[in-house]
PDB file of N, CA, C and O in Angstrom:
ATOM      1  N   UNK A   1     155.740 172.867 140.323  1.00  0.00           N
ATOM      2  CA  UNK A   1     156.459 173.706 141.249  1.00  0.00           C
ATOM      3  C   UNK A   1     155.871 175.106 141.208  1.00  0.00           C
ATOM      4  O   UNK A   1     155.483 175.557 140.131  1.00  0.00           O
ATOM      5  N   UNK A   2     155.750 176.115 142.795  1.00  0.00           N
ATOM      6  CA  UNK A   2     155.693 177.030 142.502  1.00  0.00           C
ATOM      7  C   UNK A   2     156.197 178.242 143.399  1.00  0.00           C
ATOM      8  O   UNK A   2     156.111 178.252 144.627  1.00  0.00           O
ATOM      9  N   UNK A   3     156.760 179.310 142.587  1.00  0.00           N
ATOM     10  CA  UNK A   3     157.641 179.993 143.333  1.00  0.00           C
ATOM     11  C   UNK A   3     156.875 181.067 143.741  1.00  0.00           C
ATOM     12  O   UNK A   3     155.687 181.168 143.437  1.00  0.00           O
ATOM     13  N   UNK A   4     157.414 181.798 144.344  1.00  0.00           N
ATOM     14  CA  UNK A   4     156.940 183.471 144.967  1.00  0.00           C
ATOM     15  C   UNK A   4     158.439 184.226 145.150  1.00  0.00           C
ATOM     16  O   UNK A   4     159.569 183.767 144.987  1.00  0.00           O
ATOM     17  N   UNK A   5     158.023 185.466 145.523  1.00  0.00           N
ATOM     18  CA  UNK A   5     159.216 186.335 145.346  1.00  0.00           C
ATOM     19  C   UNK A   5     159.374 186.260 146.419  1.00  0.00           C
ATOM     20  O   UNK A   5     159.908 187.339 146.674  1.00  0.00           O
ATOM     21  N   UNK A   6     159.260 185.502 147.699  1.00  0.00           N
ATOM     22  CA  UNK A   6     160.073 185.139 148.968  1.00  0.00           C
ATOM     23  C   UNK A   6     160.970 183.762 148.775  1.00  0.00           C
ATOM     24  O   UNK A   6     161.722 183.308 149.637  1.00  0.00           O
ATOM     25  N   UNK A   7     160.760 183.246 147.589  1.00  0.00           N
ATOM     26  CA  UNK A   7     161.505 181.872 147.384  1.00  0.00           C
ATOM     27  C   UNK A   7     162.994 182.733 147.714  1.00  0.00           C
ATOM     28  O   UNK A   7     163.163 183.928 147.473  1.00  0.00           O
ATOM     29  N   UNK A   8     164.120 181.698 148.391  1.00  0.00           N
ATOM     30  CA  UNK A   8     165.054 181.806 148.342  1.00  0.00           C
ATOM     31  C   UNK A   8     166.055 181.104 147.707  1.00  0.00           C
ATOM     32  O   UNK A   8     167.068 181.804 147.719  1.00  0.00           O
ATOM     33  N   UNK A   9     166.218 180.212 147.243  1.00  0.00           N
ATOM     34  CA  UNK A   9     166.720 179.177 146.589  1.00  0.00           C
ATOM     35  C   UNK A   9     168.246 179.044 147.180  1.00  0.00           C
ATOM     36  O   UNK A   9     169.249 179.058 146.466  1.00  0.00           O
ATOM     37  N   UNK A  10     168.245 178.948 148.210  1.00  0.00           N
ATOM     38  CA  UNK A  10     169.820 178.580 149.013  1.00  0.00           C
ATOM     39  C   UNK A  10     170.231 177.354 148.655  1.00  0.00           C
ATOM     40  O   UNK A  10     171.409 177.165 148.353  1.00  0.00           O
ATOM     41  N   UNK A  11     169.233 176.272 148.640  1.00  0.00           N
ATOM     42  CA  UNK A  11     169.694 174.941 147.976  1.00  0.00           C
ATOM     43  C   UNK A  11     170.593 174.883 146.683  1.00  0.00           C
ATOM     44  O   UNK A  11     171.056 173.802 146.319  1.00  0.00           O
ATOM     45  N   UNK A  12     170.884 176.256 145.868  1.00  0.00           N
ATOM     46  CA  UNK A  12     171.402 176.293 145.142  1.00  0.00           C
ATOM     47  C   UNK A  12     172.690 176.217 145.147  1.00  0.00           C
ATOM     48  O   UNK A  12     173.328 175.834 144.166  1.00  0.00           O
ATOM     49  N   UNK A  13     173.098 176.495 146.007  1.00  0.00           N
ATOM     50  CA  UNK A  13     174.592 176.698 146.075  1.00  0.00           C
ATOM     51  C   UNK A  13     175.264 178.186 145.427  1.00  0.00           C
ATOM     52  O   UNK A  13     174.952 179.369 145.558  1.00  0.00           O
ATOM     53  N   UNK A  14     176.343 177.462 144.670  1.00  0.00           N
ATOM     54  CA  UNK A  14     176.616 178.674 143.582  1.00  0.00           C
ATOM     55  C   UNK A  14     176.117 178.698 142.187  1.00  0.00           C
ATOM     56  O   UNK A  14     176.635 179.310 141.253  1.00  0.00           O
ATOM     57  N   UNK A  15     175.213 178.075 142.160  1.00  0.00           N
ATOM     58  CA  UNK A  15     174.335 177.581 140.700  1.00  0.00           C
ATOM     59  C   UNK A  15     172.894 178.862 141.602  1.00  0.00           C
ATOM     60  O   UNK A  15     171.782 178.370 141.412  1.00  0.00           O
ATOM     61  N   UNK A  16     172.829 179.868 142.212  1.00  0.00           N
ATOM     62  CA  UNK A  16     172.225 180.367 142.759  1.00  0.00           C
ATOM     63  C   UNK A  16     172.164 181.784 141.890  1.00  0.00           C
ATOM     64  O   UNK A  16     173.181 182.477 141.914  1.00  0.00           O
ATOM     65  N   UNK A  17     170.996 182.256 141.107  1.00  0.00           N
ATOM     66  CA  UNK A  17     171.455 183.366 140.270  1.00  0.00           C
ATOM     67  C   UNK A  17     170.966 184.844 141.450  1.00  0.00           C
ATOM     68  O   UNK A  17     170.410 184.983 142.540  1.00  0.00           O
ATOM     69  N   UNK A  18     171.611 185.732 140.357  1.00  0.00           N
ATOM     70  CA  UNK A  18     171.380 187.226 140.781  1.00  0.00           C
ATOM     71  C   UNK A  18     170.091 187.744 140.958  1.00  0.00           C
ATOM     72  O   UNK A  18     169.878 188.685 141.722  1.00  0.00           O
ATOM     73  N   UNK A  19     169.216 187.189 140.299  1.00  0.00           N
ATOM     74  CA  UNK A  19     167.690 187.844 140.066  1.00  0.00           C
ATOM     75  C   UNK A  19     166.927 186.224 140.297  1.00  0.00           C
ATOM     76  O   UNK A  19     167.414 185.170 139.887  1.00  0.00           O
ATOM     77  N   UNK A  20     165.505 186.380 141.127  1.00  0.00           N
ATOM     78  CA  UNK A  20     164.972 185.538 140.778  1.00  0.00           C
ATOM     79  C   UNK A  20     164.417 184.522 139.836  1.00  0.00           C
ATOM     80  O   UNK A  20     164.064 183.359 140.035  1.00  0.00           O
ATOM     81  N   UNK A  21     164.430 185.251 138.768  1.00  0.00           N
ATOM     82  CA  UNK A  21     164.497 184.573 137.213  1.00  0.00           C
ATOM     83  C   UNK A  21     165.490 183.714 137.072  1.00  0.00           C
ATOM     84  O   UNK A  21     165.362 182.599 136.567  1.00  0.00           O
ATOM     85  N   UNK A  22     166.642 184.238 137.557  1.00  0.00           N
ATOM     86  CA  UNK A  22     167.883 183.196 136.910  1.00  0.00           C
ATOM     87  C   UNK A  22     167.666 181.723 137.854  1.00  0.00           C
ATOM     88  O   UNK A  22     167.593 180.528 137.571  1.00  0.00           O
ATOM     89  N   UNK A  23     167.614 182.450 138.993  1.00  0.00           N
ATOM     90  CA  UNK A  23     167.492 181.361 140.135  1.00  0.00           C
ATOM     91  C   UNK A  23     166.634 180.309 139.719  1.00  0.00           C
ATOM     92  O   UNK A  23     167.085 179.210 139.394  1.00  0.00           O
ATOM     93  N   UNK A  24     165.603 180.542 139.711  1.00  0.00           N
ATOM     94  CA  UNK A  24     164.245 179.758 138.854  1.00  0.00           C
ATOM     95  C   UNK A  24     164.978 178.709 137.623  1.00  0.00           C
ATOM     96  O   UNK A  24     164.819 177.493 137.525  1.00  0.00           O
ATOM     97  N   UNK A  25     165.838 179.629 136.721  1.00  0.00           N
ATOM     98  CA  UNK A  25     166.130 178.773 135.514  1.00  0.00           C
ATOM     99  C   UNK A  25     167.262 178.370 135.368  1.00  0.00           C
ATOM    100  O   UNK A  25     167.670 177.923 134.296  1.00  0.00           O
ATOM    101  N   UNK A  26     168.126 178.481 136.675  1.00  0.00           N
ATOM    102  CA  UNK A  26     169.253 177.440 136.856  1.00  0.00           C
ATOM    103  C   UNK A  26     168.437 176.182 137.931  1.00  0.00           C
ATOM    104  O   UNK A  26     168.959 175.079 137.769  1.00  0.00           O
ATOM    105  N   UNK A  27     167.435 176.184 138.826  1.00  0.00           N
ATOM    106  CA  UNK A  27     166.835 175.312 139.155  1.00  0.00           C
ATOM    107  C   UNK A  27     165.746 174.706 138.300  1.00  0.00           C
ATOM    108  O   UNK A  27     164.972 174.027 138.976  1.00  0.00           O
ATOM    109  N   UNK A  28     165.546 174.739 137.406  1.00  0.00           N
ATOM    110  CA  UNK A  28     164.581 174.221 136.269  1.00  0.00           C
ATOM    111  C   UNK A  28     165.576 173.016 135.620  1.00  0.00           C
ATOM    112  O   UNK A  28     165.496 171.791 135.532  1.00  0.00           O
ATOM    113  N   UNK A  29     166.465 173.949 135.252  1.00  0.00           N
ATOM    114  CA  UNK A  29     167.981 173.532 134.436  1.00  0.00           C
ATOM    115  C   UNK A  29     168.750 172.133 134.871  1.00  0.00           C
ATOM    116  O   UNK A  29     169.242 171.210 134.221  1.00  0.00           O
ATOM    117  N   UNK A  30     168.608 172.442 136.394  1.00  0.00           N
ATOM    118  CA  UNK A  30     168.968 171.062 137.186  1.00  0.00           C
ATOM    119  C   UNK A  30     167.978 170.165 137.361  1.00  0.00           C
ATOM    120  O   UNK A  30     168.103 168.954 137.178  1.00  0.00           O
ATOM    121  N   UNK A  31     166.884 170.782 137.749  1.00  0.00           N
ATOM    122  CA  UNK A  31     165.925 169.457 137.516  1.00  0.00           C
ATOM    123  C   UNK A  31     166.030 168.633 136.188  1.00  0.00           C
ATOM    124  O   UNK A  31     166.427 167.480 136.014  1.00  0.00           O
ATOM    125  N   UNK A  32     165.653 169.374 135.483  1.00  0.00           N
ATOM    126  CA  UNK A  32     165.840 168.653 133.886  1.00  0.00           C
ATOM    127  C   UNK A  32     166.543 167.681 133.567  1.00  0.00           C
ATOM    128  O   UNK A  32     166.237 166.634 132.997  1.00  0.00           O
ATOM    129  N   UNK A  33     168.230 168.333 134.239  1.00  0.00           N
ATOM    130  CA  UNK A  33     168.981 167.384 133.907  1.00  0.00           C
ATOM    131  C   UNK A  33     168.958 166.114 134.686  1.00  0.00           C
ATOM    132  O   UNK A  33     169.541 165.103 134.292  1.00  0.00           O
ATOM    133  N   UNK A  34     168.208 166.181 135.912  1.00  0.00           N
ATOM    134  CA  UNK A  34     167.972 164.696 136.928  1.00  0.00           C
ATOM    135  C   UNK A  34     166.990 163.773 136.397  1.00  0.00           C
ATOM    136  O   UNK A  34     166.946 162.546 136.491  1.00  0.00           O
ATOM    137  N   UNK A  35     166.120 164.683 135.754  1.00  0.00           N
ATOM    138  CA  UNK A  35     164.772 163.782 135.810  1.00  0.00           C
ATOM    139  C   UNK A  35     164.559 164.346 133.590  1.00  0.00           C
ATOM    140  O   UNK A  35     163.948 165.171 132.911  1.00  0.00           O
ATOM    141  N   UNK A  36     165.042 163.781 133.495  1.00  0.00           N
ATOM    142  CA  UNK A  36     164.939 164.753 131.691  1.00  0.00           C
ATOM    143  C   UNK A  36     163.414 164.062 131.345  1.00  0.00           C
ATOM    144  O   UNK A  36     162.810 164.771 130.541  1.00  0.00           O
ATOM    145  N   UNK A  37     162.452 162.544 131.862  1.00  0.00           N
ATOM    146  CA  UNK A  37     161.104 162.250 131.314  1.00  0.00           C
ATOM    147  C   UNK A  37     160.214 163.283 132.181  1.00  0.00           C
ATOM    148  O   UNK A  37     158.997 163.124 132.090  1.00  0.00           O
ATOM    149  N   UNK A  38     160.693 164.346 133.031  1.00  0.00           N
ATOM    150  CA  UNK A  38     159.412 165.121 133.694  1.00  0.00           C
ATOM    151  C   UNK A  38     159.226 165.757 132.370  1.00  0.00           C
ATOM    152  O   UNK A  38     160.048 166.077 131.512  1.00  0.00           O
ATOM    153  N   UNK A  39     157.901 165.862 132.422  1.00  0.00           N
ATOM    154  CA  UNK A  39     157.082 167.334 131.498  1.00  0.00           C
ATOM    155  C   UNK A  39     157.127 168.269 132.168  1.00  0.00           C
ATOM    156  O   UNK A  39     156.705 168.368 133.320  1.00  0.00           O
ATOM    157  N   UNK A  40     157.889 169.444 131.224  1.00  0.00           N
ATOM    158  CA  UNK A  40     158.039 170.697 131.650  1.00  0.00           C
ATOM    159  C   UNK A  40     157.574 171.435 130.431  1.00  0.00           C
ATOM    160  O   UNK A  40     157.717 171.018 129.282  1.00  0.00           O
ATOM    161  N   UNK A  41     156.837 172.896 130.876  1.00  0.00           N
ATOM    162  CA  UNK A  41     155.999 173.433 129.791  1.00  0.00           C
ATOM    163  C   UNK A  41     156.789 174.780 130.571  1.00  0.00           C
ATOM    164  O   UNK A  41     156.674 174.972 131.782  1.00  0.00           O
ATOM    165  N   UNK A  42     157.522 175.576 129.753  1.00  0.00           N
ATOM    166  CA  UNK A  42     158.089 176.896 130.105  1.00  0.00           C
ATOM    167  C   UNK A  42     157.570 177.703 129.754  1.00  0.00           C
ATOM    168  O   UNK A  42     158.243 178.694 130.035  1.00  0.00           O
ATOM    169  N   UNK A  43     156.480 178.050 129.134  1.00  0.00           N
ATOM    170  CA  UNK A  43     155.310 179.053 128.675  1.00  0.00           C
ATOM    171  C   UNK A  43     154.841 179.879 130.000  1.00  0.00           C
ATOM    172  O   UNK A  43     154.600 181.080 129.878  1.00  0.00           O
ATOM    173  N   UNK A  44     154.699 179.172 131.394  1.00  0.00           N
ATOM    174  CA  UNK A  44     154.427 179.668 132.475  1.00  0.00           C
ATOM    175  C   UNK A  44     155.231 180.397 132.930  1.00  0.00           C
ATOM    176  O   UNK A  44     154.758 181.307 133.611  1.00  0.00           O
ATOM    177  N   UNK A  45     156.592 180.358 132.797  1.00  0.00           N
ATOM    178  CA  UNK A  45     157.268 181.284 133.459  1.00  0.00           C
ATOM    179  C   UNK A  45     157.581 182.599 132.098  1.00  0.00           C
ATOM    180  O   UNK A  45     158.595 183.280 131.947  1.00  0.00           O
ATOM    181  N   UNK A  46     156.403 182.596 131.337  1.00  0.00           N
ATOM    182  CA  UNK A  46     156.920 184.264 130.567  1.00  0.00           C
ATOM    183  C   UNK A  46     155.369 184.335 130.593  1.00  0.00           C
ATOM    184  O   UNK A  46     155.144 185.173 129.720  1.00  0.00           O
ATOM    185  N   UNK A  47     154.344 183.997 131.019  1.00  0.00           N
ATOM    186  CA  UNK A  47     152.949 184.642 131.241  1.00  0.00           C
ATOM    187  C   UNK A  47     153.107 185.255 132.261  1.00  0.00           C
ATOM    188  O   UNK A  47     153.866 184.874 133.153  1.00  0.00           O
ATOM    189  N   UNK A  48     152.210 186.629 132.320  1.00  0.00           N
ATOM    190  CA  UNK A  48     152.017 187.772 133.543  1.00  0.00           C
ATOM    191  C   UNK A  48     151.024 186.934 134.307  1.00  0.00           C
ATOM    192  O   UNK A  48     150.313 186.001 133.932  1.00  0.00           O
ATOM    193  N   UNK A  49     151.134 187.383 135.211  1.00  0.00           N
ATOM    194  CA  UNK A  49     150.004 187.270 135.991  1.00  0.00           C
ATOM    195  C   UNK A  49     148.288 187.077 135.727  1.00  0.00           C
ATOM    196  O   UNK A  49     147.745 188.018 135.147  1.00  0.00           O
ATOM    197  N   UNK A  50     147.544 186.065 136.073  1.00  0.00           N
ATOM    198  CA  UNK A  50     146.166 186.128 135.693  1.00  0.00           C
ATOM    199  C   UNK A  50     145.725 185.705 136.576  1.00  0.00           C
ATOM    200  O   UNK A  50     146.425 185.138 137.416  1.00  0.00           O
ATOM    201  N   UNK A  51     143.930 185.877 136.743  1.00  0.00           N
ATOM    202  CA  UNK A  51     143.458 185.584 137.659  1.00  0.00           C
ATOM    203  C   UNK A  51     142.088 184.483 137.128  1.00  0.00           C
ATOM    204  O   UNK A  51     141.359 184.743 136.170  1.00  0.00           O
ATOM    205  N   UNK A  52     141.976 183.291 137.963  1.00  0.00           N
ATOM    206  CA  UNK A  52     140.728 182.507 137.772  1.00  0.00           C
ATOM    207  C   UNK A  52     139.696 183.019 138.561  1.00  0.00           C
ATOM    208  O   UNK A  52     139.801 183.635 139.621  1.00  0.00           O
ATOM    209  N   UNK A  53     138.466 182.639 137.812  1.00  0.00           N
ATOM    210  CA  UNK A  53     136.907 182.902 138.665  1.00  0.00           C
ATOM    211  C   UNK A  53     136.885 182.640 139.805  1.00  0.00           C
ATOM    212  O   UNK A  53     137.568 181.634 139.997  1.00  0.00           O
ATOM    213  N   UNK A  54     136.462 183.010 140.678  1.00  0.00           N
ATOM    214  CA  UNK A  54     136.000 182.761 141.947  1.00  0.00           C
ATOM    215  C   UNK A  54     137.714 181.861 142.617  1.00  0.00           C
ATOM    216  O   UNK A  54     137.760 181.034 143.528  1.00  0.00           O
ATOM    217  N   UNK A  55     138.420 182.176 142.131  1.00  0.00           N
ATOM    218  CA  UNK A  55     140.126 182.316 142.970  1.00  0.00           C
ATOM    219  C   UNK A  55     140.828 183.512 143.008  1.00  0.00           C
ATOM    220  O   UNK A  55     141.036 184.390 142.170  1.00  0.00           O
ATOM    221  N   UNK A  56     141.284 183.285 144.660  1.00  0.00           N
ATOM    222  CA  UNK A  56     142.048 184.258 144.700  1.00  0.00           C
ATOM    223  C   UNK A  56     143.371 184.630 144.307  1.00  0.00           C
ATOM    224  O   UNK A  56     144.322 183.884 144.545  1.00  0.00           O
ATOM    225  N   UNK A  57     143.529 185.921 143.620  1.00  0.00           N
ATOM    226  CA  UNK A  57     144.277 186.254 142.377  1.00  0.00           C
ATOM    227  C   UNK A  57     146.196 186.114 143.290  1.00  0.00           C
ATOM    228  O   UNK A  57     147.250 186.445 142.747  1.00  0.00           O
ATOM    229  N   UNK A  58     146.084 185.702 144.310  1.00  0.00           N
ATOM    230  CA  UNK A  58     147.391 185.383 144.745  1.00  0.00           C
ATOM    231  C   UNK A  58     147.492 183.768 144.716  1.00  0.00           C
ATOM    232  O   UNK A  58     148.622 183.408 145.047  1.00  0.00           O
ATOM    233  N   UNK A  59     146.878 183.015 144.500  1.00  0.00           N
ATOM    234  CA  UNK A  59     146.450 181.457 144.075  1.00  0.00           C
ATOM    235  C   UNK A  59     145.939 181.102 142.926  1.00  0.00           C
ATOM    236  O   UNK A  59     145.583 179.934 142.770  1.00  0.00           O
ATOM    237  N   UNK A  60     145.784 182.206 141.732  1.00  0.00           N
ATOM    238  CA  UNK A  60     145.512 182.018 140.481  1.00  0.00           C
ATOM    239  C   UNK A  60     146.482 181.166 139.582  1.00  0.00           C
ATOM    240  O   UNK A  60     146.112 180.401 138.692  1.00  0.00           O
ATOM    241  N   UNK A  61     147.342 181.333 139.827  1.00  0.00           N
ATOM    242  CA  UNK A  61     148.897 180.410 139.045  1.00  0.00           C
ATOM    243  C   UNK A  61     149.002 179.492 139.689  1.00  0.00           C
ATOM    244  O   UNK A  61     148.853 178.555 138.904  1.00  0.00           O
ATOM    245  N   UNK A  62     149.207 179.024 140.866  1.00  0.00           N
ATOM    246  CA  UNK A  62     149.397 177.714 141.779  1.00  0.00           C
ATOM    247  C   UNK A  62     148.367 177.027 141.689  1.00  0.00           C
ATOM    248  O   UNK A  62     148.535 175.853 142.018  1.00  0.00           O
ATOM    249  N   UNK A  63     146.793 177.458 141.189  1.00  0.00           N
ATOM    250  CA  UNK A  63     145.498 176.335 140.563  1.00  0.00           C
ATOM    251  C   UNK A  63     146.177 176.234 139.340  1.00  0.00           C
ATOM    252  O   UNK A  63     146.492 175.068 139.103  1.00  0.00           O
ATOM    253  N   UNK A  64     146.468 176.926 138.600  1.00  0.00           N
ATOM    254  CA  UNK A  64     146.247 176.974 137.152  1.00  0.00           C
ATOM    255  C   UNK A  64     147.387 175.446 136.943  1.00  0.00           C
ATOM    256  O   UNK A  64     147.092 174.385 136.393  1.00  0.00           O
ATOM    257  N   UNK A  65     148.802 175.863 137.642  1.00  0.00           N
ATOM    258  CA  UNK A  65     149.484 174.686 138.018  1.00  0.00           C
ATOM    259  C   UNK A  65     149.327 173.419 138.062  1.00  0.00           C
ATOM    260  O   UNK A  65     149.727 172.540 137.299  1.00  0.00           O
ATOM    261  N   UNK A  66     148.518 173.361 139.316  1.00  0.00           N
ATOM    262  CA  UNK A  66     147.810 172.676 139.793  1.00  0.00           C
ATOM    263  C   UNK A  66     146.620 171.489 138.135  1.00  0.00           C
ATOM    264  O   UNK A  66     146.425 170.297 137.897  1.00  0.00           O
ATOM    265  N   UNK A  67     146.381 172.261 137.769  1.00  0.00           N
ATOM    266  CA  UNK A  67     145.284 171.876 136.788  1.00  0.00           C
ATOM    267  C   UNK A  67     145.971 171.619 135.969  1.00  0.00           C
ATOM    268  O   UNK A  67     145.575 170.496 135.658  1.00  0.00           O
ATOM    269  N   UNK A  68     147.140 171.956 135.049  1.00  0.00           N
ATOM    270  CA  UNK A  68     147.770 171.271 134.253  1.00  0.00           C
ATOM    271  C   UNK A  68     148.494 170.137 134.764  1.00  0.00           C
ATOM    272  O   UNK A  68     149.039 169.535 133.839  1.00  0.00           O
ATOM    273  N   UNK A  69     148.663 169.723 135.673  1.00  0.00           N
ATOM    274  CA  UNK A  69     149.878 168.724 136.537  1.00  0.00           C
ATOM    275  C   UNK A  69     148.446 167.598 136.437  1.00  0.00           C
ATOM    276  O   UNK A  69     148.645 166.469 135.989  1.00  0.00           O
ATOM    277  N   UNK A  70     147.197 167.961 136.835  1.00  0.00           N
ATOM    278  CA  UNK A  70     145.911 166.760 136.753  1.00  0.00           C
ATOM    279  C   UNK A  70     145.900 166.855 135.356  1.00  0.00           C
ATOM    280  O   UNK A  70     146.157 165.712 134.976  1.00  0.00           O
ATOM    281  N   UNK A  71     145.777 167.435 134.567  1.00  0.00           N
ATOM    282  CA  UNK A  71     145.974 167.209 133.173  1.00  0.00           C
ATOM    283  C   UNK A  71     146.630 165.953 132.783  1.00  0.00           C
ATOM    284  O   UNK A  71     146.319 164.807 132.458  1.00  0.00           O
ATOM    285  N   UNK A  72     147.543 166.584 132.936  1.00  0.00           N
ATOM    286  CA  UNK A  72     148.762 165.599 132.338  1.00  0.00           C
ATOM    287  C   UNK A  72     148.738 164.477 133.272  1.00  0.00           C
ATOM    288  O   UNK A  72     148.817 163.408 132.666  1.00  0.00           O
ATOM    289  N   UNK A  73     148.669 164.373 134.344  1.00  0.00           N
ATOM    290  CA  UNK A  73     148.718 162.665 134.895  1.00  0.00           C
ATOM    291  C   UNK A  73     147.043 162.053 134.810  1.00  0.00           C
ATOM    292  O   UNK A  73     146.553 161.019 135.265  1.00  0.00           O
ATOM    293  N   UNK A  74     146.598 162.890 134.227  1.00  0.00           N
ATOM    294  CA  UNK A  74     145.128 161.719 133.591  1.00  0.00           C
ATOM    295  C   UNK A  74     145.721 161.824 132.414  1.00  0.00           C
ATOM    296  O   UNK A  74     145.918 160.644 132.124  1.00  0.00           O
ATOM    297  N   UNK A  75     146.132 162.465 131.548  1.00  0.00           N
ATOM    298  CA  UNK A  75     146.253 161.926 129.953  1.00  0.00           C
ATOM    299  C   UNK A  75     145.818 162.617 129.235  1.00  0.00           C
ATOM    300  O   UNK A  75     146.057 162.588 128.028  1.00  0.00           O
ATOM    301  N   UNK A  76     144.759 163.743 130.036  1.00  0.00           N
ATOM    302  CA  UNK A  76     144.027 164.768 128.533  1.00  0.00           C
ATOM    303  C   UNK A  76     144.856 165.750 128.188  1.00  0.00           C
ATOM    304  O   UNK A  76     144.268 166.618 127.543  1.00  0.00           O
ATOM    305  N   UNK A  77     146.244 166.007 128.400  1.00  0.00           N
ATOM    306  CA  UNK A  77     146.424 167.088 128.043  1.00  0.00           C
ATOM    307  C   UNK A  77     148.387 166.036 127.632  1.00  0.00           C
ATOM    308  O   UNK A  77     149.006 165.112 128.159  1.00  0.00           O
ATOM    309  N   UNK A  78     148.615 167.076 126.298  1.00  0.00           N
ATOM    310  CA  UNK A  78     149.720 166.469 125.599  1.00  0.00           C
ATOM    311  C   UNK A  78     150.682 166.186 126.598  1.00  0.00           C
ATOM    312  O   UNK A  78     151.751 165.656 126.294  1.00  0.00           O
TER     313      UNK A  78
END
């Protein structure tokens, strides 16, 4: 999944927080509880911002994403 600071998260209902952060981790929170065998790695949401080589630094996190999600559904990565 990946958010931006235009996400709105209306699907939330009243499980909808004050700050985008919360929002994010009351929707994390619910996923979890639907699907508890997804792999979820929460390390991403307390890293700043970075940028990959030759990507652009507004698509640097959504590859990086991206590359752990092929990770993990080939198997090389825990």
């Amino acid at each position: 999944m990946v958010f931006t600071q235009g996400t709105q998260f209306q699907g939330l209902g009243a499980r909808r927080g004050a700050s985008l952060y919360e929002s994010l981790q009351n929707l994390t929170g619910e996923l979890h509880q639907r699907a508890p065998q997804a792999i979820r790695d929460d390390r991403l949401l307390a890293l700043p911002r970075f940028s990959l080589p030759l990507v652009h630094e507004e698509r640097g996190q959504e590859l990086f994403a991206e590359l752990l999600f092929q990770a993990v559904k080939q198997r090389v990565w825990p």
